[in-house]
C-alpha positions as CSV (number, residue, x, y, z in Angstrom):
1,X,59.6,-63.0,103.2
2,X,55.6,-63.7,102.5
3,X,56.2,-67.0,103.8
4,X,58.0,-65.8,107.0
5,X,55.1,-63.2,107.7
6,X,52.1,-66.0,107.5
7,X,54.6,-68.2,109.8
8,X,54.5,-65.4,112.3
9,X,50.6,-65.4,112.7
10,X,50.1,-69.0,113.0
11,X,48.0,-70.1,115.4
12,X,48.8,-72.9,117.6
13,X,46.1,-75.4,118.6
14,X,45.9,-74.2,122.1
15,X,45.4,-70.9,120.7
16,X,42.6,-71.7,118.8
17,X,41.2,-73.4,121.9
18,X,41.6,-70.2,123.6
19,X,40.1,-68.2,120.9
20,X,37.0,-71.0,120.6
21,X,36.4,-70.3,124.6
22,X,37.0,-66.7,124.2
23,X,34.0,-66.5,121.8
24,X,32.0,-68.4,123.8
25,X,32.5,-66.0,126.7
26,X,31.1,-63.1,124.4
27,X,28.5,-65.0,122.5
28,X,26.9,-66.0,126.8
29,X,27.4,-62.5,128.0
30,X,25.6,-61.1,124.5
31,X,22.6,-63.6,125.1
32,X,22.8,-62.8,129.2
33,X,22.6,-58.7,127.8
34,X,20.0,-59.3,125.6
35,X,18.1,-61.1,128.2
36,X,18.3,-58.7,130.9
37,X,17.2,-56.0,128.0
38,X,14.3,-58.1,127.1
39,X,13.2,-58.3,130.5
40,X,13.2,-54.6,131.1
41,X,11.5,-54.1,128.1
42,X,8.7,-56.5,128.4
43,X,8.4,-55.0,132.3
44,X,7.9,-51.5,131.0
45,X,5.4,-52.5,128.4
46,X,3.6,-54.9,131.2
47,X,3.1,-51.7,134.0
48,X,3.6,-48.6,132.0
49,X,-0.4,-49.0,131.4
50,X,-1.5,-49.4,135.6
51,X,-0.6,-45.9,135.7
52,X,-3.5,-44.7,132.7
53,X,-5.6,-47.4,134.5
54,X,-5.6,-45.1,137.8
55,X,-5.6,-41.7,136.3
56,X,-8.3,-42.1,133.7
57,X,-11.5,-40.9,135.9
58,X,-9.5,-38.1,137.2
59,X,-8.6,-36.8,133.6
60,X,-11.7,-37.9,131.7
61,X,-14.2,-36.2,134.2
62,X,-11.9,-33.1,134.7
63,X,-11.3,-33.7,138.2
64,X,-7.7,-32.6,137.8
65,X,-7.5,-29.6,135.6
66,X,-3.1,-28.7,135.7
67,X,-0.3,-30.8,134.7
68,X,1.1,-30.3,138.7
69,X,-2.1,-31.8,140.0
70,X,-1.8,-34.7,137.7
71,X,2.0,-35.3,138.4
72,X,1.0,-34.7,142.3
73,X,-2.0,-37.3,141.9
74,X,0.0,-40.1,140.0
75,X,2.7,-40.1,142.3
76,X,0.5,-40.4,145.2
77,X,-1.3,-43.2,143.1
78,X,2.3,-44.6,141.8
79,X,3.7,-44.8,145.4
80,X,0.6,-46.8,146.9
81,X,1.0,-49.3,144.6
82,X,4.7,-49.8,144.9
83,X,4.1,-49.9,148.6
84,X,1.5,-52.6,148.0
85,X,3.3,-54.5,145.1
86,X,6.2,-55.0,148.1
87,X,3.9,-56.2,150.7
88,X,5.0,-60.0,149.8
89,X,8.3,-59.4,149.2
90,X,9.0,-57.6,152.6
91,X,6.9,-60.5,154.5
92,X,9.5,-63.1,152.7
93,X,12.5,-61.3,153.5
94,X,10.6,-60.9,156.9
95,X,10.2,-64.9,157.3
96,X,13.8,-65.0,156.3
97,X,15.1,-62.9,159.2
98,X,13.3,-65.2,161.4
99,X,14.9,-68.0,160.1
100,X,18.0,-66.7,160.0
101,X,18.1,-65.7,163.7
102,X,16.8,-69.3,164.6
103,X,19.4,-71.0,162.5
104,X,22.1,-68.6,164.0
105,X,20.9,-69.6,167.4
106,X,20.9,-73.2,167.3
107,X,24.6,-73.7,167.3
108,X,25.9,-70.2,168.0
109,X,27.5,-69.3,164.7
110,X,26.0,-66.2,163.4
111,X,28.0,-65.8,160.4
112,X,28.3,-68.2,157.8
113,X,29.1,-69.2,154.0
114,X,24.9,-69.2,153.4
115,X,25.6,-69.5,149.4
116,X,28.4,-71.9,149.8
117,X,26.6,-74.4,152.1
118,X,23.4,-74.1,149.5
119,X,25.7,-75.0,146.4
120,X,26.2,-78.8,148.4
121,X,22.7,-78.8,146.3
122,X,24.3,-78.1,142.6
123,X,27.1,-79.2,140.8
124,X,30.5,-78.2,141.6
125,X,33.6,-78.0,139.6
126,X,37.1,-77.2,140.1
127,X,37.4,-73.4,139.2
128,X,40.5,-73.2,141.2
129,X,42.5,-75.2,139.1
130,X,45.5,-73.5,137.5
131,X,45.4,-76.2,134.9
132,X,42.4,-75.0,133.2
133,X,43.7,-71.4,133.0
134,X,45.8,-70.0,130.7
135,X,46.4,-65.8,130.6
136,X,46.0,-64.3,127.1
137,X,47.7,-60.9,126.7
138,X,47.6,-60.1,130.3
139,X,44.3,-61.6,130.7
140,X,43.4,-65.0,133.1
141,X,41.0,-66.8,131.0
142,X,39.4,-70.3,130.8
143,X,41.3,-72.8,128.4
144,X,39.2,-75.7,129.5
145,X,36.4,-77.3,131.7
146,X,37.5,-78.1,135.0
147,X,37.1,-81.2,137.0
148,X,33.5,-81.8,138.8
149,X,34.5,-81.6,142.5
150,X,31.2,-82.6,143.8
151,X,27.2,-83.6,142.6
152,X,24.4,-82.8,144.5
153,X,23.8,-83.8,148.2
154,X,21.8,-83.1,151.1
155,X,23.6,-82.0,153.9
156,X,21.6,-81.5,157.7
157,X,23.7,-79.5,159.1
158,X,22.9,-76.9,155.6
159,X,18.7,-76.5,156.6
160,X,18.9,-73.2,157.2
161,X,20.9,-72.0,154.1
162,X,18.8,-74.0,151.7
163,X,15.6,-72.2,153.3
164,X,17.8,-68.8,153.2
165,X,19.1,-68.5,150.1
166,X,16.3,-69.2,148.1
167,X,13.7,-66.9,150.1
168,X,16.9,-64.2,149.2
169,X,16.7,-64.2,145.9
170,X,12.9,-64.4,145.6
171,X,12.6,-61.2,147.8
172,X,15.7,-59.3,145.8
173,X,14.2,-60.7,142.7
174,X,10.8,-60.0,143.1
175,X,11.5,-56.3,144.7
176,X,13.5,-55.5,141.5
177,X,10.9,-56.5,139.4
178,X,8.3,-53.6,141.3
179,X,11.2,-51.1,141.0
180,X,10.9,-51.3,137.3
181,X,7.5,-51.2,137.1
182,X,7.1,-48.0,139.7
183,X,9.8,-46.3,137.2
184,X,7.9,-47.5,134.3
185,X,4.7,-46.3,135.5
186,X,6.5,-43.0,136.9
187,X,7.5,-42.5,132.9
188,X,3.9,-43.3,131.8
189,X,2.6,-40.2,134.1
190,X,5.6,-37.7,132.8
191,X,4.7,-38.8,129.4
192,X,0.7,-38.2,130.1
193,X,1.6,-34.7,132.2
194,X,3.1,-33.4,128.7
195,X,0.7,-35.2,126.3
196,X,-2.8,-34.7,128.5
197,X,-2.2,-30.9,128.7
198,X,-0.6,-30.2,125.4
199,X,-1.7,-27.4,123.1
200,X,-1.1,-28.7,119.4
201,X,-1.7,-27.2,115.8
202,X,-0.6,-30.2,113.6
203,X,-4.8,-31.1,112.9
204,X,-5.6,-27.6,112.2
205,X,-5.5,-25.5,109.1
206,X,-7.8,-22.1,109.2
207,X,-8.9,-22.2,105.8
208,X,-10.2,-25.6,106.0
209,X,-11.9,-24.3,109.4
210,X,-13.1,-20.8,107.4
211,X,-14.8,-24.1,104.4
212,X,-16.3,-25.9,107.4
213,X,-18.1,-22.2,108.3
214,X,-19.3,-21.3,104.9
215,X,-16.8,-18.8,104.2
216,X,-17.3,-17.1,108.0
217,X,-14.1,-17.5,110.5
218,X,-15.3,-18.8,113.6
219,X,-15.3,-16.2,116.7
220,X,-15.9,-18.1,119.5
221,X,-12.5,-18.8,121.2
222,X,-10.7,-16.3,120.2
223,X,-10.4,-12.4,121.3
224,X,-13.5,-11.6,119.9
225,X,-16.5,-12.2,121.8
226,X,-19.9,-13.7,120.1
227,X,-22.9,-11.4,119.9
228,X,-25.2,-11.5,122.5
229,X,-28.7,-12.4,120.5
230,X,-31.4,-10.0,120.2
């Protein structure tokens, strides 16, 4: 009966295979996660400060005295600089559009497979193949590495795409990349509005203020006015 039960659970050795690639899936989209994670992170850190960089004067010499001037001023200041920051970006996706219309032009075609003309300049492999999937409880997964179809190669006809395709993804890229930083720096100035403005009494104790007197409260700021000297 014991024997019978382990018999049952037995893996086979394309089971294992599938299990081995299974894990491999997780372990590449935990290190993709993390990455993206780490990237956010190290972006907040990185801008989070430009926004105490351009509301310093303002707070230190008391030009702005309420937390809604201050949220008013820093998004003004927050929305220049994203404006700025995207000034490349919108010029390369600007020089792309250009292209794109030229390219379109030449022979007439104004929709194409941009991506799949560029990847003539990668490796390509067979992910088609039925042979190198298997389905696992419902589930179409990889069981091995498919054929290589093709290697790298210049086609002529593909100039536009491999001009396109890149200036893409620098643009999308790089215009991601400001969006974090405006809502990190648009964190940094909520944060500031609450801390700059905020009333605390965790650094005070009133008998340590009444030692600091000589035994004599201090009057001045509170209800009771000072005596005007003689």
């Amino acid at each position: 009966m014991m024997a019978s039960f382990f018999v049952d659970f037995t893996l086979s050795d394309n089971d294992k295979k599938l299990l081995i690639v299974l894990l491999f899936v997780l372990i590449l989209l935990f290190i993709i996660v993390g990455l993206i994670g780490w990237l956010i992170r190290f972006v907040t850190i990185r801008f989070e400060g430009r926004m105490d960089y351009e509301i310093h004067d303002a707070v230190i010499y008391r030009v702005i005295q309420t937390p809604e001037q201050l949220r008013k001023y820093g998004r003004k200041k927050n929305n220049r600089l994203f404006v700025k920051a995207n000034l490349i970006p919108f010029f390369i996706a600007l020089t792309s559009l250009l292209i794109w219309i030229i390219y379109s032009a030449i022979d007439h075609v104004w929709a194409r497979d941009y991506f799949g003309e560029f990847s003539t300049l990668l490796f390509n492999f067979d992910w088609s193949n039925e042979n190198c999937h298997t389905v696992v409880w419902g589930i179409r997964v990889l069981s091995r590495w498919p054929d290589l179809v093709s290697s790298p190669h210049w086609v002529n006809a593909y100039w536009g795409s491999y001009l396109l395709v890149p200036l893409w993804l620098i643009a999308i890229i790089w215009y991601a990349v400001n969006t974090q930083a405006y809502i990190a720096r648009e964190l940094q100035l909520n944060k500031r509005i609450h801390t700059v403005f905020e009333k605390s009494l965790d650094d005070f104790n009133y008998f340590d203020d009444v030692k600091a007197q000589g035994g004599v409260p201090p009057m001045n700021g509170t209800n009771v006015p000072p005596k005007s000297p003689q």
